[in-house]
GUDOMI-840646 format. One record per residue: x, y, z of N, C-alpha, C in turn; residue in three letters. Coordinates in steps of 0.2 Angstrom, whole numbers, plus 2048, in hexadecimal, padded with zeros to 3 digits. Layout:
<mivexs>
XYZXYZXYZala/...
</mivexs>
This chain:
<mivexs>
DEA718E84DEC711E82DEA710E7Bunk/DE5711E7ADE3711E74DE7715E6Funk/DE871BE70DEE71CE69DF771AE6Bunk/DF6717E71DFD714E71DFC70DE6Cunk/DF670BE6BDF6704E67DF5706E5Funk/DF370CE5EDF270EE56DF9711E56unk/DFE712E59E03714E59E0A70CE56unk/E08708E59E0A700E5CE0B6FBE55unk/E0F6F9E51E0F6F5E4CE0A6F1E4Dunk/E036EFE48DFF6EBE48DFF6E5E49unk/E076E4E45E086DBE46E0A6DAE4Dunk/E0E6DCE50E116DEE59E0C6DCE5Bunk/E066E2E5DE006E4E5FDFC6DCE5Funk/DFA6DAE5ADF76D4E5BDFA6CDE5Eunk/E016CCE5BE056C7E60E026C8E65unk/E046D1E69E026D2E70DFD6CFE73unk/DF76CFE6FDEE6CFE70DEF6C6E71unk/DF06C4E69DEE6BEE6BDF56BAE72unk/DFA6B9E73DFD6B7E75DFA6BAE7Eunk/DF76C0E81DF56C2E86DF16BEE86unk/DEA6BFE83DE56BAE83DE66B1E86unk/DEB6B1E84DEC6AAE86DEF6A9E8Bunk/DF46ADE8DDF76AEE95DF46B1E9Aunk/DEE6B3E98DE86B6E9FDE46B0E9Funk/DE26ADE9CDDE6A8E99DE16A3E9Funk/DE66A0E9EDEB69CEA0DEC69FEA9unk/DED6A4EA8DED6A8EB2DE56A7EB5unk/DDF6A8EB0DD96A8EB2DD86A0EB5unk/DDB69AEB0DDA694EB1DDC690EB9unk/DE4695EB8DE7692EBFDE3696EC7unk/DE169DEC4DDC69FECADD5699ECCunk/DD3699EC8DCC695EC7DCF68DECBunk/DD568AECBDD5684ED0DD7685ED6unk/DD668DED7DDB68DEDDDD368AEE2unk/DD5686EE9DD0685EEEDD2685EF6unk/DCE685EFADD0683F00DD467CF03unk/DD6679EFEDD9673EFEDE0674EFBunk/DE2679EF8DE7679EF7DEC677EFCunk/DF4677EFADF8675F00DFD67CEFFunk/E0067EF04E04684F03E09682EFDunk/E0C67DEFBE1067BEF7E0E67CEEEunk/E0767BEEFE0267CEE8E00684EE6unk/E00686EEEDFE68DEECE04693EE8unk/E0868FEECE0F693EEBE11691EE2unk/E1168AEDFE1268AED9E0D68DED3unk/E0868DED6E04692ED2E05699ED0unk/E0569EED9E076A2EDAE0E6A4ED5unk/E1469FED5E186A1ED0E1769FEC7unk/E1169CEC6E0F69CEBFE0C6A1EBDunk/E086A5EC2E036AAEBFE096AFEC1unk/E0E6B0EC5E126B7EC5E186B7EBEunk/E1A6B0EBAE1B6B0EB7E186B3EB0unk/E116B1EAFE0F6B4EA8E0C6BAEA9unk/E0A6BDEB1E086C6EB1E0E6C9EB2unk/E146C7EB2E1B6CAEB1E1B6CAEAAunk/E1D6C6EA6E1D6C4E9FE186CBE9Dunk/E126CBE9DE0C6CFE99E0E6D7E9Cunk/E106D6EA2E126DEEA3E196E1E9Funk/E1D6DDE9DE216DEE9AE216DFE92unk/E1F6DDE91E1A6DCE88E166E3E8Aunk/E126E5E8DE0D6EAE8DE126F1E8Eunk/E166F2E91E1B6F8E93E1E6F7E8Cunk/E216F4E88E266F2E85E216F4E7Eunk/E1A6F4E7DE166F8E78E13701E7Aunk/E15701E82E13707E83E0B706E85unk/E08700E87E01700E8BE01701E92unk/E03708E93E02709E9BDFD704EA1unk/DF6707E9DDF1705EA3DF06FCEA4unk/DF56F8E9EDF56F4EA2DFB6F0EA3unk/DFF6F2EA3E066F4EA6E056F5EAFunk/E016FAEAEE016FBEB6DFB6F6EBAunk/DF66F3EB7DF16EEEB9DF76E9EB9unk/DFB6E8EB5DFF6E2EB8E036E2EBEunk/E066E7EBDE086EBEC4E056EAECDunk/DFF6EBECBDFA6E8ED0DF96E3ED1unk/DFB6DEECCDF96D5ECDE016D4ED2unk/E066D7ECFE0D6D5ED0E0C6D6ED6unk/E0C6DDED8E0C6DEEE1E076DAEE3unk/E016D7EE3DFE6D4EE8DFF6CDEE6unk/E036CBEE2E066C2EE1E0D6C3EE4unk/E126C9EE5E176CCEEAE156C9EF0unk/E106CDEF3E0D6CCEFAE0C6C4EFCunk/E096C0EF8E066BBEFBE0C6B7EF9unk/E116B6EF5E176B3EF3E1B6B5EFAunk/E1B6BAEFCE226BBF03E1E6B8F0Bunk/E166B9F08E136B5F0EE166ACF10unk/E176ACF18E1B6A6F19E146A2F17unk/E0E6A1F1AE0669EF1AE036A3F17unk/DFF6A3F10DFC6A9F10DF36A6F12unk/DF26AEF15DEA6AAF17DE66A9F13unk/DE26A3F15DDC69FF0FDDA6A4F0Eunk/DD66A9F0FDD16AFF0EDD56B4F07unk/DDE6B4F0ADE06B8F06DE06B2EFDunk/DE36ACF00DE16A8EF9DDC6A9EF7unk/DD76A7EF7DD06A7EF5DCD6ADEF0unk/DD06B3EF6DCD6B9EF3DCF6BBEEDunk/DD76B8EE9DDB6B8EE5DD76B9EDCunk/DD46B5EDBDCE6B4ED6DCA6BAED4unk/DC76BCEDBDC46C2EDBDC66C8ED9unk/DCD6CAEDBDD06CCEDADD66CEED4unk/DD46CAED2DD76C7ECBDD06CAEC5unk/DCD6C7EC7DC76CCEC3DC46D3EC5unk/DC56D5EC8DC86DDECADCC6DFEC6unk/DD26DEEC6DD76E2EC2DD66E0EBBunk/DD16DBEB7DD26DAEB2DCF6DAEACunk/DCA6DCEAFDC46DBEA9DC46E0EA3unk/DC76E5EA6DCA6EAEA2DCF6E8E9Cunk/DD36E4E9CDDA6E2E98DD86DDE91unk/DD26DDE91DD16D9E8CDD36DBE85unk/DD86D6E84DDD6D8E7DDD86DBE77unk/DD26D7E78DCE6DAE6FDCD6E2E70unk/DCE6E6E76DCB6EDE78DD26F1E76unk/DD96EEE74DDE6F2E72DE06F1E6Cunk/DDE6EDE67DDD6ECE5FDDE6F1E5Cunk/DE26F2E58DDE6FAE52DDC6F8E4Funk/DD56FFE4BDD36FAE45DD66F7E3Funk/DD46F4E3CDD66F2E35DDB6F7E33unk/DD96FDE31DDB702E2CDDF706E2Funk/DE2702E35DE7707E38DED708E35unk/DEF70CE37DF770CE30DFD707E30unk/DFF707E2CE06702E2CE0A704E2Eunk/E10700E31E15700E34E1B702E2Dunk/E1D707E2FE22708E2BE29705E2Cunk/E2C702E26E356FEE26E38702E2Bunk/E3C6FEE31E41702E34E48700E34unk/E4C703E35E53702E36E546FBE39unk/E586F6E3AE5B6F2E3FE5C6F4E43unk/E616F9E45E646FBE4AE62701E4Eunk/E5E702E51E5E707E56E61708E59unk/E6270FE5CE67712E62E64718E65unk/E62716E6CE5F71BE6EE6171EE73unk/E62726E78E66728E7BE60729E80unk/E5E727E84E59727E8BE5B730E8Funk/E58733E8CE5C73CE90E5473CE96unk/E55740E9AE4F742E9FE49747E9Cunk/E4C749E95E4774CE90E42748E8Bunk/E47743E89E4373EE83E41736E87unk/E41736E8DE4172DE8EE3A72BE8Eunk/E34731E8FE2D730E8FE2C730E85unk/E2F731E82E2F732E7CE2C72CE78unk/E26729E76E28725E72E2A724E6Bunk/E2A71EE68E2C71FE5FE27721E5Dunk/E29725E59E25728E51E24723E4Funk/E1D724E4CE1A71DE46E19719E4Bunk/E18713E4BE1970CE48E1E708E4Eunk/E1D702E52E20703E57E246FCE56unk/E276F8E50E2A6F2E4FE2E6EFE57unk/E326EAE5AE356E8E5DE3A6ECE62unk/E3D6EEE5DE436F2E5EE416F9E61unk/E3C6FEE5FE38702E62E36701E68unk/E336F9E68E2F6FAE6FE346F8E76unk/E3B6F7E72E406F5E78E416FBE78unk/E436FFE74E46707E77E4170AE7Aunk/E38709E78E3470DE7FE37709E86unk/E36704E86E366FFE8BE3E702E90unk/E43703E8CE48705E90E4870EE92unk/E4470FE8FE45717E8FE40717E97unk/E3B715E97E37716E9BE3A712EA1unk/E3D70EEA1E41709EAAE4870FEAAunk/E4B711EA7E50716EA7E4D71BEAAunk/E47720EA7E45724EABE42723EB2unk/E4071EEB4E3D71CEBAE4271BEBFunk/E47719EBDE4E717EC0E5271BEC2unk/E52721EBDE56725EBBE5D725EBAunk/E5D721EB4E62720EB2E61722EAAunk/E68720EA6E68723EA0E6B71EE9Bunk/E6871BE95E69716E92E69715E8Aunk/E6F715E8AE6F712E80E6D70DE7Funk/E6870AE7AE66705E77E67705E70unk/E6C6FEE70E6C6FBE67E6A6F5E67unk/E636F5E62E616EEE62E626EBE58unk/E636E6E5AE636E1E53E606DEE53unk/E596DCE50E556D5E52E536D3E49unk/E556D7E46E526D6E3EE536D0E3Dunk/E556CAE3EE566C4E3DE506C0E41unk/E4D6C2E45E486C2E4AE416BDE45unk/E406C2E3EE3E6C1E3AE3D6BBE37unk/E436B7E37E446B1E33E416ABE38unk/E3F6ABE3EE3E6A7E43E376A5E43unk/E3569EE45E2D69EE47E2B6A0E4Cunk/E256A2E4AE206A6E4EE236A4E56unk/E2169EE59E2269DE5FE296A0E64unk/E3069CE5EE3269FE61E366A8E61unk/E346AAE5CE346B2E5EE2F6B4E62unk/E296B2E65E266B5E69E2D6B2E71unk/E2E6AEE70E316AAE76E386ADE78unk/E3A6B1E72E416B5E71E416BAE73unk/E376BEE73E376C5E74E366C5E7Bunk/E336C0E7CE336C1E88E396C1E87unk/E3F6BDE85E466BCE89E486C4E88unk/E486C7E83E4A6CDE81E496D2E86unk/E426D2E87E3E6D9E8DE436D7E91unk/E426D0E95E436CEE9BE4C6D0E9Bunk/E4F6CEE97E546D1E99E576D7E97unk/E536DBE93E536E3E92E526E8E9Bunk/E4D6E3E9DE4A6E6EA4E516E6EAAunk/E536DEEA9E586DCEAFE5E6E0EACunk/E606E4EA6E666E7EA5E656EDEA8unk/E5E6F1EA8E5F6F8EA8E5F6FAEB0unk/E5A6F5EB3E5C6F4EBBE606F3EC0unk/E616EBEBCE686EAEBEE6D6EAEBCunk/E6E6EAEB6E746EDEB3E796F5EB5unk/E746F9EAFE786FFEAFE76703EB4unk/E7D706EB7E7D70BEBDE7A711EBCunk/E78715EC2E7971DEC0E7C71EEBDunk/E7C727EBBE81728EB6E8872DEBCunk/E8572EEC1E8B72FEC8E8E72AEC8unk/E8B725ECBE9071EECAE9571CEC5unk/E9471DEBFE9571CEB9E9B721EB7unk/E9B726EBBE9F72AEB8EA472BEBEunk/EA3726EC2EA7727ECAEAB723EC6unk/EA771CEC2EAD716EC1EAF717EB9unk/EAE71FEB8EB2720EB2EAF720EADunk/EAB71DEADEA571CEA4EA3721EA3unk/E9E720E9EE9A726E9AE92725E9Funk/E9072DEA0E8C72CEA3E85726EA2unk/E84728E9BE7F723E96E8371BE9Aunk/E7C716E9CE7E712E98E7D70CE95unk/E7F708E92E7F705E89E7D6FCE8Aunk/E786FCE86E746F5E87E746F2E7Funk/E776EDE7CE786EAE77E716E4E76unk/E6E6E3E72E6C6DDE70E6C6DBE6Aunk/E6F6D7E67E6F6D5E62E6B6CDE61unk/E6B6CBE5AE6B6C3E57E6C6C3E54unk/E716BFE54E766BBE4CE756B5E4Aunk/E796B5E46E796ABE45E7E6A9E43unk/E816A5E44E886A4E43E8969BE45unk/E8E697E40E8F68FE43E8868CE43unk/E8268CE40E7E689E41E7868BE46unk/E7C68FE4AE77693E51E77698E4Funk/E6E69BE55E6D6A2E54E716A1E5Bunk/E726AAE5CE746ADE62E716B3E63unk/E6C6B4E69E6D6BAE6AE6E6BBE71unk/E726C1E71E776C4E77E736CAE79unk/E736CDE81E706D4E83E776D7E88unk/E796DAE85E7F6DDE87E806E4E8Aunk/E816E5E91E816EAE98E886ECE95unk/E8A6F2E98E916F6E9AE8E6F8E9Funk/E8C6F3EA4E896F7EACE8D6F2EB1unk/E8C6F3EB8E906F0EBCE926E9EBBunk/E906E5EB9E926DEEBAE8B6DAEC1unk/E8D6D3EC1E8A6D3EC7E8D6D2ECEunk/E8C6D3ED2E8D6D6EDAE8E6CCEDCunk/E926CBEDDE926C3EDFE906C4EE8unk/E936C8EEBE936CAEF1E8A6CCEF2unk/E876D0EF0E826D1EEFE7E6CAEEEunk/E7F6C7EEAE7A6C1EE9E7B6BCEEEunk/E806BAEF2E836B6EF8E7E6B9EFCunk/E7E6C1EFDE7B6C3F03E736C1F03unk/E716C2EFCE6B6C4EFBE696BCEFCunk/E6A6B4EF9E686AFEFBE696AEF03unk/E6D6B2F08E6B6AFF0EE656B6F13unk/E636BAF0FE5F6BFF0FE576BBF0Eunk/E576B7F09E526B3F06E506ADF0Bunk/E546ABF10E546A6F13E5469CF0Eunk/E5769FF08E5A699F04E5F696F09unk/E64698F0CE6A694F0DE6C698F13unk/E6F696F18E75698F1BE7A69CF1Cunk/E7B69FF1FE836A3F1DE8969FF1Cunk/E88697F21E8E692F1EE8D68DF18unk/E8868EF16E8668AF10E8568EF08unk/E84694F09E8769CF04E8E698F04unk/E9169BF08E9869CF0AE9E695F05unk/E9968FF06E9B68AF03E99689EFBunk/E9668DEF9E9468EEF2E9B692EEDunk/E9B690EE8EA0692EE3E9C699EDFunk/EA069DEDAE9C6A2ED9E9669EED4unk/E9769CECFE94697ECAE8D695ED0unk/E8B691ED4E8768FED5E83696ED9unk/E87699EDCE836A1EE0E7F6A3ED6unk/E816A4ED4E806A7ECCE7A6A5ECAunk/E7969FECCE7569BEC8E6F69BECBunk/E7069FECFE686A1ED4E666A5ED1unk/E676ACECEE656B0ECBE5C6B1EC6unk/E5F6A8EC3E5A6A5EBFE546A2EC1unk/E556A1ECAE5069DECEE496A2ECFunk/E426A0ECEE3E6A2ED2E3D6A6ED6unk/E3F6ADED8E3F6AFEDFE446B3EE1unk/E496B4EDCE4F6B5EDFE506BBEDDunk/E506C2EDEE516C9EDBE536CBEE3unk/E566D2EDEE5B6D6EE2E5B6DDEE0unk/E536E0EDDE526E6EDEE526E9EE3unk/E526EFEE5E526F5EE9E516FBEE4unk/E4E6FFEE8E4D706EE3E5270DEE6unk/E5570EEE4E5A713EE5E55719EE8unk/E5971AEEFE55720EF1E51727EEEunk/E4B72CEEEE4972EEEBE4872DEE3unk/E46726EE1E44725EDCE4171FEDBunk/E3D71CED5E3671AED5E3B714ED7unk/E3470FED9E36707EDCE39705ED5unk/E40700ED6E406FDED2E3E6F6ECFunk/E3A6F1ED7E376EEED4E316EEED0unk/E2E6F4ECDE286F5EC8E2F6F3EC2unk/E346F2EC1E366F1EBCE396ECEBDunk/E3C6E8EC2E406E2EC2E3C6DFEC3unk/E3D6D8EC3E3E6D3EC2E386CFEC6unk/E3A6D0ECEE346CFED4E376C8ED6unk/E3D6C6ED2E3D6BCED3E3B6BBECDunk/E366BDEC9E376B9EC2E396B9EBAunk/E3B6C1EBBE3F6C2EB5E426BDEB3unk/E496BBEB7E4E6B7EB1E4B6B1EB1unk/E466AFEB7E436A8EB7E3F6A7EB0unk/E3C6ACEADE396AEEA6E3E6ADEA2unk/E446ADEA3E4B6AFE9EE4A6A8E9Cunk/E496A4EA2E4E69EEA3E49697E9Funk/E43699EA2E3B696E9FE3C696E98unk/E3B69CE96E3A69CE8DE4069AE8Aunk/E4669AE8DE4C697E89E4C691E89unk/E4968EE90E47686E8EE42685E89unk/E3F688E89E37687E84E3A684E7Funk/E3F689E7DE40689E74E45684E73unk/E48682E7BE5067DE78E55682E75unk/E56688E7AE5B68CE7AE5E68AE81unk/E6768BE80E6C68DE85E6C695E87unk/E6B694E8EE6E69CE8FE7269CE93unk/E776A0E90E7D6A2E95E806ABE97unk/E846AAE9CE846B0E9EE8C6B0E9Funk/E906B8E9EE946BAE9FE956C0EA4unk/E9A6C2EA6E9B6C9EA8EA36C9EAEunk/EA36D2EADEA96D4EB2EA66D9EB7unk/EA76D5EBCEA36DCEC1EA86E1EC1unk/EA16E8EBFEA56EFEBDEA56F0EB6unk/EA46ECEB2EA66EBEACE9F6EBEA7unk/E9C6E4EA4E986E2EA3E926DCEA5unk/E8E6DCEA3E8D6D5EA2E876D4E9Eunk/E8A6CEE99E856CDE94E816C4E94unk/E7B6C3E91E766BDE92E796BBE8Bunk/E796B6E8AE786B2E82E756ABE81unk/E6F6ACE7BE6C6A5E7CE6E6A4E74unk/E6E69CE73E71699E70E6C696E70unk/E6B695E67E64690E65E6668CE5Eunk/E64689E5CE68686E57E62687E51unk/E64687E49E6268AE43E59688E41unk/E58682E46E5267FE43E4F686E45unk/E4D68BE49E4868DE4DE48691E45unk/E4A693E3EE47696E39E41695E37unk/E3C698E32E39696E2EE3A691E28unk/
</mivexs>
């Protein structure tokens, strides 16, 4: 871990530091009031705030190449999994929660992945990356210096290898630059998080792909532009679309609704579930790694959805099942420097 962080853009790397310290800090504070007095209705709200920012921190940390705590988040995820599907989970199990919370963590203390001072600089990179996810290079990471755009191409090279799938990544975030601090750190969650839900949910195998005709590779846009006064930035799939049948099915799966009260929903409001607390539809394709270590778990787009209220962005979504489907958030000019 240590030479993935002297490997790691300095500026990146400290964001990473200082902004974790505050969201463990923050999951330690909401551990710390849990009690036997809580009501199942508290427990559970909690339960969704602390899986919200150990989802956030696991994806920041994969997205620099910090394994060992990638996978300790991994560990908080599955056992905040468990107790979230639990209908009553038992006092002893809440309780123990704390404890267990400092078990996995004492280790992740941000100041212990610092470079020193003297570490080297990050060298000018291109805007535009493009990178070709082969079963040869997806453990590969960047040479030098790991800027933004780097750490989305480790970040997808590694969910593709785990998935086994195969993936082009173009990113544009150069304009990323001109924005205050708050909200680019608030644009780079949105970013992972829907880098994550493309490569998963989005793009197929490459058998699949090439049943329905495509190139085996396939192809994930994000961009930010600015145009009319607004920023936009877009994350753009050529992978299946979304399954509307599939999400109908999956909310009466969940025990949200009904079969007759699905059945009574329009597409537009079934859609709108996607963004709720809770609601994923990963499965891990036979002989190959789970694909919830990389989806979402229920909080991915919830994070999508969280940080674009933050900033006083619109998010919107398009797609053609079979086709594509791309996210876009709309923010207006003040967010510059």
């Amino acid at each position: 871990m240590m030479l993935k962080a002297l490997e790691t853009d300095a500026g990146e790397l400290g964001q990473f530091v200082t902004r974790s310290e505050q969201d463990l800090l923050e999951v330690n504070k909401e551990l710390r009031n849990l009690s036997s007095s809580n009501s199942p209705d508290q427990f559970k709200s909690m339960v969704r705030t602390v899986f919200r920012q150990v989802h956030t921190f696991k994806g920041e940390a994969q997205s620099l190449g910090l394994e060992i705590l990638s996978v300790e988040a991994e560990k908080m995820e599955q056992l905040l999994e468990n107790l979230r599907s639990s209908e009553e989970p038992a006092q002893e199990q809440v309780l123990q929660l704390p404890i267990i919370w400092r078990a996995y963590w004492p280790s992740s203390r941000s100041s212990k992945i610092l470079p020193p001072s003297n570490a080297p600089k990050s060298k000018p990179s291109h805007p535009i990356v493009t990178h070709v996810a082969t079963p040869t290079n997806l453990s590969t990471p960047a040479q030098g210096s790991a800027p933004l755009h780097a750490q989305l191409t480790l970040l997808a090279a590694q969910i593709a290898k785990d998935t086994g799938k195969t993936v082009n990544l173009a990113v544009d975030l150069q304009a990323l630059s001109q924005w205050l601090i708050p909200h680019q750190q608030a644009l780079k969650d949105i970013v992972i998080q829907l880098l994550r839900n493309a490569v998963v949910h989005g793009i197929e195998a490459s058998t699949q792909r090439l049943q329905a005709g495509k190139s085996a590779s396939g192809n994930i846009r994000i961009q930010l532009k600015s145009s009319d006064g607004q920023w936009q930035l877009s994350v753009h799939d050529d992978g299946a679309g979304l399954n509307l049948a599939r999400l109908r099915e999956r909310l009466i799966q969940l025990a949200w609704y009904t079969p007759e009260q699905v059945q009574r929903m329009d597409d537009r409001q079934v859609i709108a579930h996607i963004f709720k607390a809770g609601f994923s539809t990963a499965s891990a394709p036979s002989g190959q790694a789970d694909a919830s270590s990389h989806a979402g778990r229920g909080v991915g787009l919830d994070v999508v959805q969280a940080q674009a209220k933050s900033i006083g962005a619109a998010l919107g979504l398009s797609f053609i099942p079979g086709q594509f489907t791309e996210f876009k958030l709309r923010l207006a000019q003040g967010v510059v420097v």
